[in-house]
N, C-alpha and C positions, 0 to 999 in steps of 0.2 A: 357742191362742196364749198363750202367757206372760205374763208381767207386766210383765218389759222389754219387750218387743216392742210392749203397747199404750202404756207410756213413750215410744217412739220413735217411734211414728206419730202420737202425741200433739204432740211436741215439732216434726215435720215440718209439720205441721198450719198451728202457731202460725206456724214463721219462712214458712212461704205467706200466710200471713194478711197477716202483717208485713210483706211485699216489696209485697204487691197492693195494703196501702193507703197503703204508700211511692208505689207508680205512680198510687196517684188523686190524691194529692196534688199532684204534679207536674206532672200530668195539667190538673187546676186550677188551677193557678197559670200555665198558660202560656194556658188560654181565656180567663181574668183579663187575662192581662196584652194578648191580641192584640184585646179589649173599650176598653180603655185605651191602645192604640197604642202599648206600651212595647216596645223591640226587643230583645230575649236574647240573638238568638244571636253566633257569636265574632267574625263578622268587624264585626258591631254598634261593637263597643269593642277592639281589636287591643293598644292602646298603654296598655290597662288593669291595674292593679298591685294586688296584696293583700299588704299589710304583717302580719307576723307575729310574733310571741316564740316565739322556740325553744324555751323552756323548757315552754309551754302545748302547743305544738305537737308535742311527744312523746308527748302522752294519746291525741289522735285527731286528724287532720286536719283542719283549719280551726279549731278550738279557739282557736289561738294571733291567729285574726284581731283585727286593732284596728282598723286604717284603709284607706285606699285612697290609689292615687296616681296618678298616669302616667310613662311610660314617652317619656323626652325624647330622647334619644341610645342609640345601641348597649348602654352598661353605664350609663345616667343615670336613675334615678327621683324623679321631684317629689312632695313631697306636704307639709303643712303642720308648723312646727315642734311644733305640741303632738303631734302622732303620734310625736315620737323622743322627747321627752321622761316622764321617771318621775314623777307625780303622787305616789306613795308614799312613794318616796322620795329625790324631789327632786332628780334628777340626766337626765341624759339619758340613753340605752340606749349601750350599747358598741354597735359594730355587730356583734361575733361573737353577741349576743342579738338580731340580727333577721335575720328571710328574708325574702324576696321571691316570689311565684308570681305568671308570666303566662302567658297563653295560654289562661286554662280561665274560664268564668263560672259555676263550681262552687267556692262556697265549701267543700263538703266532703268533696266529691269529687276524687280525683286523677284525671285523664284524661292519655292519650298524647300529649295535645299542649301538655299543660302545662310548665311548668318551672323548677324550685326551684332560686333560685340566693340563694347567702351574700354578707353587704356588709361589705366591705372599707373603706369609713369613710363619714361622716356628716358632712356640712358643715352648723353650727349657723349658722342665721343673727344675724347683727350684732341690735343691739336693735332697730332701728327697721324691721325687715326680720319677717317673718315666714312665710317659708317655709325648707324644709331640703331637703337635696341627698342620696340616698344612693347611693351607689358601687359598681355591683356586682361580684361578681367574675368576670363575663365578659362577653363584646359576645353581644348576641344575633344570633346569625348569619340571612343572609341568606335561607337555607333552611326558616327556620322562617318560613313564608307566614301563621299566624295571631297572630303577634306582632310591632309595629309601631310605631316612635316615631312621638308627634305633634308638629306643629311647635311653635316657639314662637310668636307672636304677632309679627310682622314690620312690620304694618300699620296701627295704632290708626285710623287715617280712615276705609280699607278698611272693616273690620269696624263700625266706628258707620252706615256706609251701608248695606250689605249685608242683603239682604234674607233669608240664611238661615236656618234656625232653630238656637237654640241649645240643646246638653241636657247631663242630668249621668247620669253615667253609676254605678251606687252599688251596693254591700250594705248592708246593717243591719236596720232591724225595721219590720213592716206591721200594721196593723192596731191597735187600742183593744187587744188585748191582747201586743201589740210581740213577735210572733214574728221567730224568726230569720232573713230572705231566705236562702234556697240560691243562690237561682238569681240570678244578676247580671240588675239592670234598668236600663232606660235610657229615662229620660222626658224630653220635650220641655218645655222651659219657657219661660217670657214675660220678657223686662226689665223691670225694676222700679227707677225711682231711686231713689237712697240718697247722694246728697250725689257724694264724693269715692270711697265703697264699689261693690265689683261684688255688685248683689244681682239674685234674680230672683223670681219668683212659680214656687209648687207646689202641691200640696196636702199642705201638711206633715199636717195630720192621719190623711192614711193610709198616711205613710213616715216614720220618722225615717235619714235617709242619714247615712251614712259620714261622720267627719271624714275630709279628703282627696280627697272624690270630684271627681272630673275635669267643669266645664262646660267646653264644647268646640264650634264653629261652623266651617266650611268646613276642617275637617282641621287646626288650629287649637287649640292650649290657652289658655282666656281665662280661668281661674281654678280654683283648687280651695280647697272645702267647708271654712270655719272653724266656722260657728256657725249654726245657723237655715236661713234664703236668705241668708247672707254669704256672697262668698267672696270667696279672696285673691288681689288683680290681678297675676297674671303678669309680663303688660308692665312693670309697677312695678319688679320683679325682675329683669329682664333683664341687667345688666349683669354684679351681683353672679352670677347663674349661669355667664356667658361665660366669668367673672376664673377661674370654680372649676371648670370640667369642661373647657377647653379644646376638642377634637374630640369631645367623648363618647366615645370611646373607652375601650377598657380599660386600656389604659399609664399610665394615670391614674389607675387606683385600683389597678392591678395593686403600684405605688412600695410602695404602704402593707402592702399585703401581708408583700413581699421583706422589706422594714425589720420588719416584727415576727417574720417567721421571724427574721434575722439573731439580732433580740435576745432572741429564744428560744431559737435554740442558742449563743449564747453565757451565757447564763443555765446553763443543762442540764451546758456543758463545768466551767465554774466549781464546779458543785454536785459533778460528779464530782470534780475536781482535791482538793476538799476533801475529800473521801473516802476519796483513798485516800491522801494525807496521813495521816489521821487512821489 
C-alpha cells in the first residue's frame, strides 16, 4: 500500500471519529434534556424565530445567531429592541443585514423544513416601549405544518387565573463553561413577582438564554427575554403592534420592498445617464 493510500485511510478514520462523537453528543444532550423535562422537538416551539446577521452568517450556518424571537403573524416577528440594535456602533441594523430562520430547533443545522427568509423593515420602538417588529419578506404559508404564529395575548384576567404552565423557549449557553446550545430547549418555569416587570424563576446557573426568547402559556405570547428572568410584557405593547403590522400580512412590508427597488433603479438609470453624457 502507498503512502497516500495510508493518508487517506488515515484522514477517513478521523472524519468517522468526528461524526460518531458528533452523534454522542447529541445523543446526550437529548437524555439530558428528557431528565429535565425540556421539549426539543419542532412541533415543541412552531412560532419560534432565530435572528441572524448576514454578514456572520456567510462563514457557516448559525454563526450569524444573536437572539430569538416569535413569529406573530404570517410575515410578523417579535423580539426585543436591543436584538435590532448595533452595540458597536450605535445604530440599529438595516434590515437587508438581518435574516430570519423558522421551522428548524437546529441552530446549525439547516434542515428541509426550515426556512430563511429576508426582512424588508424593522419597526424601532418609540422610547418608552421596548420591543421591535421585523417584517418579513413573505407570509409563511399555510402548508408549512411546522411553522406557526402565536397569539397575542387577548386576555390579561384569563391568563392571571389559568392554571397552565408557562415556558421559554431559548438557544444560547449551558453549562459553567457556557457551551453553545445546538439544539433548541424549552423549559418550564414558575412566576415570580417583580413589581410592575414580567419575571419568572429558572435555573439561570445552568442556561444563559437568548435575548428575545419567547415565554409563552395556553398558545399565547406573554413576554420575551430582556435581561436575566425579565421579560418584556407583550400585553403592554399591544396597540403600538396593531398600529404597525395591520393583518400581519405581507402587503405590509412587501410597500417597503417596491419603494427601495423603485429608488434603486432610479438611482442606477441616473448613474447611467451620466455616463453616457459624459
Amino acid at each position: 500500500m502507498q503512502l497516500n493510500d495510508y493518508i487517506k485511510r488515515i484522514i477517513k478514520i478521523m472524519i468517522f471519529a468526528f461524526l460518531c462523537a458528533e452523534m454522542q453528543t447529541t445523543f446526550t444532550h437529548s437524555e439530558l434534556a428528557k431528565k429535565r423535562s425540556i421539549g426539543s422537538s419542532a412541533s415543541a416551539a412552531p412560532y419560534q424565530a432565530s435572528i441572524r446577521l448576514l454578514d456572520q452568517e456567510l462563514d457557516y450556518f448559525g454563526k450569524g445567531h444573536i437572539c430569538s424571537g416569535a413569529l406573530v403573524a404570517p410575515s410578523v416577528v417579535l423580539t426585543v429592541a436591543q436584538c435590532v440594535y448595533d452595540q458597536d456602533n450605535m445604530r440599529f441594523y438595516h434590515p437587508a443585514e438581518l435574516r430570519v430562520v423558522l421551522g428548524s430547533t437546529q441552530r446549525f443545522s439547516p434542515t428541509a423544513h426550515g426556512q430563511v427568509l429576508g426582512v424588508t423593515h424593522v419597526y424601532k420602538p418609540p422610547k418608552q416601549l421596548s420591543l421591535a417588529i421585523l417584517m418579513l419578506e413573505q407570509d409563511i404559508g399555510a402548508h408549512l405544518t411546522r411553522i406557526r404564529p402565536i397569539a397575542l395575548p387577548v386576555d390579561a384576567e384569563h391568563l392571571e387565573r389559568t392554571s397552565e404552565p408557562w415556558h421559554i423557549s431559548s438557544w444560547g449557553l449551558a453549562g459553567e463553561d457556557g457551551r453553545e446550545l445546538h439544539e433548541l430547549l424549552r423549559l418550564r418555569v414558575t412566576r415570580s413577582p417583580c413589581g410592575q416587570q414580567l419575571c419568572v424563576k429558572y435555573d439561570e446557573q445552568t442556561y444563559e438564554l437568548d435575548a428575545g426568547a419567547p415565554l409563552t402559556t395556553s398558545n399565547q405570547l406573554l413576554g420575551l427575554r430582556s435581561q436575566s428572568s425579565v421579560f418584556v410584557d407583550v400585553a403592554s405593547h399591544l396597540d403600538w403592534i396593531r398600529a404597525q403590522i395591520g393583518d400581519g400580512s405581507n402587503h405590509n412590508s412587501s410597500v417597503w420592498g417596491i419603494l427601495g427597488l423603485l429608488a434603486f433603479t432610479i438611482y442606477v438609470i441616473k448613474c447611467s445617464c451620466k455616463g453616457l453624457s459624459t
